[in-house]
N, C-alpha and C positions, 0 to 999 in steps of 0.2 A: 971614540965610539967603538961599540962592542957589538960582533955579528952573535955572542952565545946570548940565547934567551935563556930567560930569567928563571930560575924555578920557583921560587916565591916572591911573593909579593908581600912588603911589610908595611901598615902606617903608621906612623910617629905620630900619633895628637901631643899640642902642647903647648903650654902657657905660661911665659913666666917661670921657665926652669933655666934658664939660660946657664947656670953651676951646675946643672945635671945634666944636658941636650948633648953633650958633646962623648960624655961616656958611653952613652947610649947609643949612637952614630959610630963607633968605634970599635962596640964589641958588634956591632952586627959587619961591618966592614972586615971585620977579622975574622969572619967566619970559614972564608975562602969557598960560598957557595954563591950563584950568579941570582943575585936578584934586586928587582926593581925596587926602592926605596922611597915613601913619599912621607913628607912631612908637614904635615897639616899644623902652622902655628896659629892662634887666637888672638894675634894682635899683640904679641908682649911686648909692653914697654922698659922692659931688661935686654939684657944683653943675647938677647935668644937668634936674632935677627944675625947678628955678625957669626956668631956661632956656626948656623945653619949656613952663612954662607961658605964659610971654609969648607964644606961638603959637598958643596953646589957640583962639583965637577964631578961628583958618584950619584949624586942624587938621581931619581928621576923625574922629581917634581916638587916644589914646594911651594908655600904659600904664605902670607902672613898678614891677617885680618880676623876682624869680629865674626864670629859662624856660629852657631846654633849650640857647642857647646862639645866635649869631648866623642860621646855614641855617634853623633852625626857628622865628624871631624874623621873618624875611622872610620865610616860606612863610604866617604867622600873617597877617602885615601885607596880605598883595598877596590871600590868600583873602576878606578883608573888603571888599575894593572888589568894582568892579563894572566900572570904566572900560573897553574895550577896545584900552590898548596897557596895558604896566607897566614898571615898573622899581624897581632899588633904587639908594639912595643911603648908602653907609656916610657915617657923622655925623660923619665928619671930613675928607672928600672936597666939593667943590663942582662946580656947574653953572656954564658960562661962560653972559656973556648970549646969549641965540639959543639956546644948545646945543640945549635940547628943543622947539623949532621945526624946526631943519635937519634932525633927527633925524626928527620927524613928517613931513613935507614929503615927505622919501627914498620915506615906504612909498608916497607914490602913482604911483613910477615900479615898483617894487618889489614887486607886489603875491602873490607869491607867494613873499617871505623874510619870515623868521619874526623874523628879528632886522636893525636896522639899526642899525651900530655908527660912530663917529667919531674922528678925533683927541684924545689926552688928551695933559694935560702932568703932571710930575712935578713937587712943589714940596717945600721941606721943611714943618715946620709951621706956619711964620709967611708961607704963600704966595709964600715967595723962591727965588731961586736955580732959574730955571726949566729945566727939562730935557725934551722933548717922547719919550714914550715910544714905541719900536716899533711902532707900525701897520700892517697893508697892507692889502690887498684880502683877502677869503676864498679859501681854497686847503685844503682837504682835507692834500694833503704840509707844507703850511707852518704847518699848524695841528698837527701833528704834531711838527714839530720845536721849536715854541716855542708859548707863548698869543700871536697875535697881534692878539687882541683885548684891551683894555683895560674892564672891567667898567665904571668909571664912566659910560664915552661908549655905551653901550648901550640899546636903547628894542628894546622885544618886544609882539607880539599876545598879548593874553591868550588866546586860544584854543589858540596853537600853546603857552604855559606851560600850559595845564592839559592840554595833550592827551601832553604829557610829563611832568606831576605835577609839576610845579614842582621846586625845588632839592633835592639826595637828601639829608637829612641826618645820613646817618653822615658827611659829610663836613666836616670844620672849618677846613677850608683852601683847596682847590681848588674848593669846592663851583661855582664859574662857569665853572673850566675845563669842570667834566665836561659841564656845562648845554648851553654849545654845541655839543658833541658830541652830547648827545642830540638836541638840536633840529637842526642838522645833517644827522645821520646819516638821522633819523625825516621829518622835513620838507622841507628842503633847505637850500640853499647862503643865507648872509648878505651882502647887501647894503652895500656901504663908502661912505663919502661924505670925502670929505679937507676936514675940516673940523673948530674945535678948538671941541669942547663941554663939555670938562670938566676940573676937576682931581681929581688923586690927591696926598695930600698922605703925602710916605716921610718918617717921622720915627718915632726910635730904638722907640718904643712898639706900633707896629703887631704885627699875628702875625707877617707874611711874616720882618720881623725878628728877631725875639726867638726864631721857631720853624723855622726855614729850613730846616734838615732835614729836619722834619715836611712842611713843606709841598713841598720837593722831589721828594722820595720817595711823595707822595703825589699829583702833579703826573706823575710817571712811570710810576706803577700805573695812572693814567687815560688815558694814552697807547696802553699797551699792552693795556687793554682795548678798543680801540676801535678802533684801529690795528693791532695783531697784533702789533708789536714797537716798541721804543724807538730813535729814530736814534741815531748815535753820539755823534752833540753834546750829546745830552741827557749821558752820561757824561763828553765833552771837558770839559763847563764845568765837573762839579760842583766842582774843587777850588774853583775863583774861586766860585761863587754859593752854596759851601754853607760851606763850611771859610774859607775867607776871609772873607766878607762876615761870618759868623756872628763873627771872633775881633774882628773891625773892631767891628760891631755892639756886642759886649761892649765893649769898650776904652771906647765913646762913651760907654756908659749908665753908665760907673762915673764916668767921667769926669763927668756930667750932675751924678750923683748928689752928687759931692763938690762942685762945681763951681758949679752950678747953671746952665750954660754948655753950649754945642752945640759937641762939636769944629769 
């Protein structure tokens, strides 16, 4: 046991990642920053369980059962700490070294944003084939016409997540987009730092993939509550991000399936 508390608090949702849990538990343990770790699993009947326990001795909490579903998996996790920043980490997503230092470091120029977010890369599931995803500064219009923030690269006060009740969760897909709107809207403007602290790892399995639609159209309903209306782009692209990506998407997992092989 350790008398240094914690300065962030992080949750791990996660299901049936048992091949991805363990990299994720690793880059955050290598961060060389003191914080409490809770890992909220859904029951997986993989390998996820033995995994998590090899962590058990860093942890500060874990779990492994049926629960309401990812949003309310993180809201469970991040309500049990105490630390005063937070964040989550999906279990098959990593932290680059540094990432949650240069993130902490921001809020002492920053000290009136609620969120300080950074460069993420895009990898498939074996961490390859690197792609650096969309970033810019915070913008109100530009936050409107796309997410131009990336969830992983994200570090928040806990004060400003409970004083907007943390993640809403009717939501099962966008639940991050809407977050920084609320925190946003309520608080104020997010603070950027061009600096790569994370990965997002896009492989055939995820939601965004498998449910594109969903998260589309769910991704535009948040827009337009917040916003008053949808840009046009959001409409230009759906053929390509939702009908396309979605038939591609399919092609790959049948292909996996037969295959045992990543297009």
């Amino acid at each position: 046991m350790t008398n240094i508390k914690p300065v962030i608090t992080i949750a791990v949702p996660s299901f049936n990642q048992g091949q991805f849990i363990d990299d994720a538990l690793a880059s955050i343990f290598s961060q060389n920053i003191p914080v409490e770790v809770y890992v909220a699993d859904g029951g997986s009947t993989d390998n996820s369980v033995e995994v998590i326990k090899k962590w058990e001795h860093k942890l500060a909490g874990w779990r492994s059962a049926p629960d309401n579903g990812q949003t309310a998996a993180i809201n469970e996790c991040i309500a049990k700490g105490s630390a005063p920043y937070v964040a989550w980490l999906n279990s098959d997503d990593v932290y680059l070294e540094g990432g949650l230092n240069a993130l902490l470091a921001a809020f002492t120029s920053a000290p009136d944003s609620p969120v300080v977010y950074g460069r993420v890369w895009n990898t498939d599931k074996n961490l390859k084939k690197l792609e650096r995803i969309k970033t810019e500064p915070f913008s109100r219009v530009r936050l409107a016409s796309r997410c131009i923030i990336s969830q992983p690269g994200t570090l928040m006060r806990r004060d400003a997540w409970e004083r907007v009740d943390g993640a809403d969760e009717t939501l099962g897909m966008s639940m991050d987009y809407d977050l920084w709107w609320r925190l946003s809207e309520r608080i104020g403007p997010f603070r950027y730092i061009e600096v790569d602290v994370a990965i997002n790892r896009d492989h055939e399995e995820t939601k965004t993939n498998t449910k594109r639609h969903q998260h589309y159209s769910e991704s535009m309903a948040i827009v337009k509550k917040y916003y008053g209306s949808v840009p046009l782009r959001w409409w230009a692209a759906w053929p390509i991000s939702v009908w396309w990506r979605s038939l591609k998407g399919h092609v790959s997992r049948k292909y996996f399936a037969k295959t045992g092989k990543q297009l």
